[in-house]
N, C-alpha and C positions, 0 to 999 in steps of 0.2 A: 196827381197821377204819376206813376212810374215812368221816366224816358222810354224805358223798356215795352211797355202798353201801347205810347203812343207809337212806337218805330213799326213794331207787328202790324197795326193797324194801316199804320201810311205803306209798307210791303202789302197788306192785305188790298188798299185802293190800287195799288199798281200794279200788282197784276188782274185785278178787275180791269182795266186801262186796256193791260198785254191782251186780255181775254177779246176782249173787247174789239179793239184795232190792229192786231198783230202784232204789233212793236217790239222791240226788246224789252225785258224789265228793266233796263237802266233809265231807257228812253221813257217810259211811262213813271218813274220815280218823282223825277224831276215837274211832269206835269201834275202829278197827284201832289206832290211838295208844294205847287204853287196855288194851287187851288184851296189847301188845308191850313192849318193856324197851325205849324209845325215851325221846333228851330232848329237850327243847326247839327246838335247833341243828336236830335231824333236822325233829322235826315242821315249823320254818318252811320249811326248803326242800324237804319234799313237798308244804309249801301253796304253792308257787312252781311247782312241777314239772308237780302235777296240775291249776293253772288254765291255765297251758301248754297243756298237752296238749288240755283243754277244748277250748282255743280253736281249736287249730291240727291236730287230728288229721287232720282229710279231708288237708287241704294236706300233712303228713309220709306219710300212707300214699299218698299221691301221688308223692311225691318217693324213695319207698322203692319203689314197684312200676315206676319209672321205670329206676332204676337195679339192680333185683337180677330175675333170671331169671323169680323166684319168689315170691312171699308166701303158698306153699302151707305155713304153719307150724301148730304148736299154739296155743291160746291165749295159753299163759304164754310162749311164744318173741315172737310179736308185741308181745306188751304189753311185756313188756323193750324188746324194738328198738324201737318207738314211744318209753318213754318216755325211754330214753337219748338216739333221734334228737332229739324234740321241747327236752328239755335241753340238746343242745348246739348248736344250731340257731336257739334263740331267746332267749340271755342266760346259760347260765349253763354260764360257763368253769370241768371242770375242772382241777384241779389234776394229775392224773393216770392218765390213761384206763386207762394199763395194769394199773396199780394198782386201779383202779375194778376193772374184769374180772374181777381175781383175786380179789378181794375178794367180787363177787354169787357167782362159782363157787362160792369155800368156805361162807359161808354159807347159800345153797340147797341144796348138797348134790347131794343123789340128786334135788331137784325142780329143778337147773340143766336147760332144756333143752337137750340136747346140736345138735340139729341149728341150733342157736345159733353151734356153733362156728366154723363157714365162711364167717360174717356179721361176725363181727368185725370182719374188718379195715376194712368199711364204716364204723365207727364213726371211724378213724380219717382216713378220707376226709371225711367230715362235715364234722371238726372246722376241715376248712381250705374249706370252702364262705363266701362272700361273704354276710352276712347280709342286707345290706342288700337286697339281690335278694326277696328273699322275702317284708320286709315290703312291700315297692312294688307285688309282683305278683298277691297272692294273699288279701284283703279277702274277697272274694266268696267263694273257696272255702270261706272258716272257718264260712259259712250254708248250710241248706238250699235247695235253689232258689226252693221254692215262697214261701220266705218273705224273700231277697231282693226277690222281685216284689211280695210284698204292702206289704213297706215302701215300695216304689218306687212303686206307687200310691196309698200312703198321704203319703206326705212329694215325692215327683218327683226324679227320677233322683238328683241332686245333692244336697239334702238328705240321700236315703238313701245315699248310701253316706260324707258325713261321717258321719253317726247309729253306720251299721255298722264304720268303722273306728276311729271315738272309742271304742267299746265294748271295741274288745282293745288297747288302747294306754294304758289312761288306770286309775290305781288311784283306786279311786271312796273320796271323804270319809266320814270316819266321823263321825257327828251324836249330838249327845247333851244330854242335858236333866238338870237337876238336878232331886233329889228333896228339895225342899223339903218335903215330910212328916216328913222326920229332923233336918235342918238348915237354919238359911237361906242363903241364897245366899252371903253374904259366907263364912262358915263353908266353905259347901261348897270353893270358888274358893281360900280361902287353901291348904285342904287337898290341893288339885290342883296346887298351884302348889308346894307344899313336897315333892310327888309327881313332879317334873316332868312332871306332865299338863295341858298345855296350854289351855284351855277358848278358841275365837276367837268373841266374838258373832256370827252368822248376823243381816245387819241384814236382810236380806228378812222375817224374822218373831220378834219380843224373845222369846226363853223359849228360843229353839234356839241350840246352839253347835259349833262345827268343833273337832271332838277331834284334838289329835297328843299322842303320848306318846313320848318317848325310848326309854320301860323296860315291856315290856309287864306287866313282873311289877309293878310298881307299879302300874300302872293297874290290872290285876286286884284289887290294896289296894282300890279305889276302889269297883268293880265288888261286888267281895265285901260289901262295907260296906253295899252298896245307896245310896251316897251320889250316885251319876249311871246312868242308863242309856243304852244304845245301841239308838238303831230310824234309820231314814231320815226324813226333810226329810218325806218325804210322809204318812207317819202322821199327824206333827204338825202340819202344814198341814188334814188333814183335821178333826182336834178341832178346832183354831180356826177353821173357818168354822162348826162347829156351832153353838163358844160355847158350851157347858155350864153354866153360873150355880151356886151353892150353892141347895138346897134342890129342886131340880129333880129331873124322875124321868127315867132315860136308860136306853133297852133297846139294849144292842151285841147285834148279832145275825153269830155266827160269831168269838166271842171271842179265840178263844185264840190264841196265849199270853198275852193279855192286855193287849198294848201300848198298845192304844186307852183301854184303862177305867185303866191307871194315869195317863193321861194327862187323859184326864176329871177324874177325881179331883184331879188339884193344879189344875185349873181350876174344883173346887166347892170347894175347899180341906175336902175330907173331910169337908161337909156334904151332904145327899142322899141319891139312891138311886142305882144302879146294878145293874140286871142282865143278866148275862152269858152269852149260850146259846152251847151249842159240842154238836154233834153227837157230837163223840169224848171217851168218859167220861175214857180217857189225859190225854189235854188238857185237860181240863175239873180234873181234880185236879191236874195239872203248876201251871195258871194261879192254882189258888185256893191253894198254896202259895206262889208267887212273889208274887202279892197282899199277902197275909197279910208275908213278908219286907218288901219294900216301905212298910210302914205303909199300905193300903189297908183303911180301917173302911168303907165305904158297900156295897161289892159284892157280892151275893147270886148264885152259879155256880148254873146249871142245865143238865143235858145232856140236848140235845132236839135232834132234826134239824127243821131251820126251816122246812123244803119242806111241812110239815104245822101242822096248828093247835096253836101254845103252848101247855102247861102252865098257864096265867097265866091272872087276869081283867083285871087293870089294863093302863088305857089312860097312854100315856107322854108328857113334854112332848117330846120327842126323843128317835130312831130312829134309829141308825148301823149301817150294814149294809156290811161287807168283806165280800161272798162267796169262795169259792177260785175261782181262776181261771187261765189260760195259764200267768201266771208271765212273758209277752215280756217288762213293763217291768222283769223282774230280770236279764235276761242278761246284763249287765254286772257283777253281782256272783256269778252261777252262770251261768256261763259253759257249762257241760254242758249247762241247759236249751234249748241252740238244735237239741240232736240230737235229744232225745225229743218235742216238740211237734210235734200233726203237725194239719191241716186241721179233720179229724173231731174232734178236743178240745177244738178252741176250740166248736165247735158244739154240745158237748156241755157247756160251762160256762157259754154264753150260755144253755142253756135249764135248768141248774141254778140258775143266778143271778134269771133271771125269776121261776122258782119261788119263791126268798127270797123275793125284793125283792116280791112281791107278798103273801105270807104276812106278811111283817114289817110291809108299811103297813097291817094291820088295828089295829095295837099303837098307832098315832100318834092324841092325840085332838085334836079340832077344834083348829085353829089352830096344832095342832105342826108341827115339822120331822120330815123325812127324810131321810138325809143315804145316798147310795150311791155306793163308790167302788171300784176292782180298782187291782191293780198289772199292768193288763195294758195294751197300748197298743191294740187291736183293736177296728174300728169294731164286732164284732158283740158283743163282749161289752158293749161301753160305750152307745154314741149307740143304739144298735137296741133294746140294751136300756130303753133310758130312751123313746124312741120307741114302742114296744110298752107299755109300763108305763102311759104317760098315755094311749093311747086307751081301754083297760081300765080306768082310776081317773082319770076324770074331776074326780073331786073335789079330785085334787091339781095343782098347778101348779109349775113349776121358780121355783127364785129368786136371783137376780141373786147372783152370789159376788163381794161386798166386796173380797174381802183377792186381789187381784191379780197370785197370781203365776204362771206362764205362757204357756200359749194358750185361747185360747178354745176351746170345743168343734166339733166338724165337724157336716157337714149341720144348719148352722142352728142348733144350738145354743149359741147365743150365751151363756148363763149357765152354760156348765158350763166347766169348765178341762182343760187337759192338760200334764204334764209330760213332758219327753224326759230322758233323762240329757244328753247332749250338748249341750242349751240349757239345762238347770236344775240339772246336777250332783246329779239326786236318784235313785232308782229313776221309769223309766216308767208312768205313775199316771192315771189320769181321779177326776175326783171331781163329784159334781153334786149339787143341793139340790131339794129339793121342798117347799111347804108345803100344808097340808089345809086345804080352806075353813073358816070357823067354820059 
């Protein structure tokens, strides 16, 4: 069977999955990969197929209801012609359609949908459509409306639509940090490089590095070993404007998976405390095992929903607080997230998140820090939030963020920062600091 047969198929089980449990396609890939008799070959080009598709679905069932009578089909008949159309319409030539064809038919069987058949031959008209046309015309469609307009008011016309078109054009850097708890740096570096894993210093900030690998199977060497990890630019810009010190006491609030505290951690060099609340006990045991692997000795897990009064008596020298939130400033690396987000969630995370962020500044004692940041770009979840926070908590004041990479914040927040993907090459981020009187 064609690599190409079985990729479509393994995309066609995960988003059965997505249908299914809500998840993202990414997330449901990897479950459908493990369950199926797929290799490697397969699994990369259904991660090629399904961010595709991600991106460009409105625009293909546009281009599909344009051209055929009908799209009165089954589920499993759409999603096929989607993802064939969306594969060969945006990079990936294949080798032989017809063969492809024959190949999904025997394979699926009795779950081939039949009324499939008289579609067909569309595939083969596809194939000889002008690509070029499509990426020039059709930007806007790959977004909801409401939330082109929100970019559009947030960034102005032009900005927003470089912002919007950088996002489905561009494979976003993978960022990674040595885990100097197991080895020193030198150590770790020779060992990436005898790996062909590439390590490029990141000079915007000394401790982060632009991962390329050749061999993804050697990197996973690397990965397994726990000798580097992968998070985004923006995690690690957020520990460093905290500054965490050795010996100091640091409450993360909304932990898990734990990125921030193993981060912490090689900035107290595994002297200190650390505690780690995570509402989801799942989580909360996934994170303190990965710790635990890691060489993580300081971090104490607790699972507590933070919207209420802590478990805890002690007061903290620094408070780091990632609420869950939209998810905008990840669409560039889940590309799905631009169809499930809708008006009413964001409003509904900006008042989950005030919740936190007000429960967790009880934690900070005099003269602590506060550190609160989303990976969302939305003035309600960020600036409002931080707006609303201080006329409630007087006692705290923002403070000036040193380490200068970005923009500054909106409506007058001058001491908080924002990152864009398309200016910063990182996920879409806010992060803002507060200190508490003595």
């Amino acid at each position: 069977m064609l690599v190409e047969a079985k990729a479509l198929i393994l995309c066609l089980e995960a988003l059965k999955i997505t249908r299914r449990e809500k998840i993202s396609p990414s997330s449901s890939l990897y479950i459908a990969y493990r369950k199926g008799k797929y290799g490697t070959s397969e699994l990369r080009m259904a991660r090629k197929i399904l961010h595709l598709y991600s991106i460009y679905r409105k625009t293909i069932n546009n281009i599909l209801t344009n051209i055929m009578d009908t799209l009165d089909l089954s589920w499993e008949a759409k999603k096929i012609l989607e993802l064939l159309s969306t594969s060969i319409l945006y990079g990936l030539r294949f080798r032989d359609i017809e063969k492809l064809v024959l190949d999904l038919r025997r394979t699926l069987g009795k779950d081939w949908p039949k009324e499939l058949e008289k579609h067909i031959g569309l595939i083969r008209f596809l194939d000889k459509i002008d690509r070029s046309i499509l990426f020039k015309e059709h930007v806007v469609e790959n977004y909801q409306e409401w939330f082109v307009k929100y970019v559009e008011e947030l960034l102005g016309r032009v900005e927003a639509r470089r912002y919007l078109g950088f996002q489905d054009n561009v494979n976003p850097p993978i960022y990674a940090v040595l885990n100097k708890l197991k080895k020193n740096e030198e150590e770790i570096i020779k060992i990436a490089e005898e790996n062909n894993v590439h390590l490029r210093i990141d000079k915007r900030l000394p401790g982060i590095y632009i991962l390329e690998a050749e061999d993804t199977r050697r990197l996973k060497k690397l990965l397994d070993a726990g000798l580097i990890t992968i998070q985004d630019f923006s995690s690690y810009y957020a520990v460093r404007i905290l500054d965490p010190k050795p010996q100091e006491k640091i409450l993360d609030v909304c932990s898990a998976p734990g990125t921030k505290t193993f981060l912490m951690t090689l900035n107290m060099k595994n002297r200190g405390l650390i505690v780690s609340i995570d509402s989801s006990w799942t989580r909360i045991k996934g994170q303190k095992k990965r710790m635990k692997f890691l060489g993580v000795e300081i971090a104490y897990e607790i699972q507590a929903d933070a919207r209420y009064p802590l478990p805890i008596q002690e007061k903290f020298d620094k408070v780091i607080v990632d609420p869950p939130c939209s998810s905008t400033g990840l669409i560039w690396r889940e590309p799905f997230y631009r169809w499930f987000i809708k008006p009413r969630h964001i409003r509904a995370f900006a008042k989950l998140q005030s919740e936190i962020l007000n429960t967790s500044s009880k934690y900070v004692k005099d003269g602590g820090l506060l550190l609160y940041s989303t990976c969302s770009i939305t003035i309600e979840e960020n600036e409002y939030v931080v707006e609303d926070f201080l006329k409630m908590n007087p006692e705290f004041s923002l403070v000036d963020i040193e380490i200068e990479v970005g923009s500054r914040g909106l409506r007058g927040l001058e001491e908080s920062r924002r990152l864009y993907p398309h200016r910063d090459l990182c996920n879409g981020f806010f992060v803002t600091l507060f200190r508490k009187k003595d």
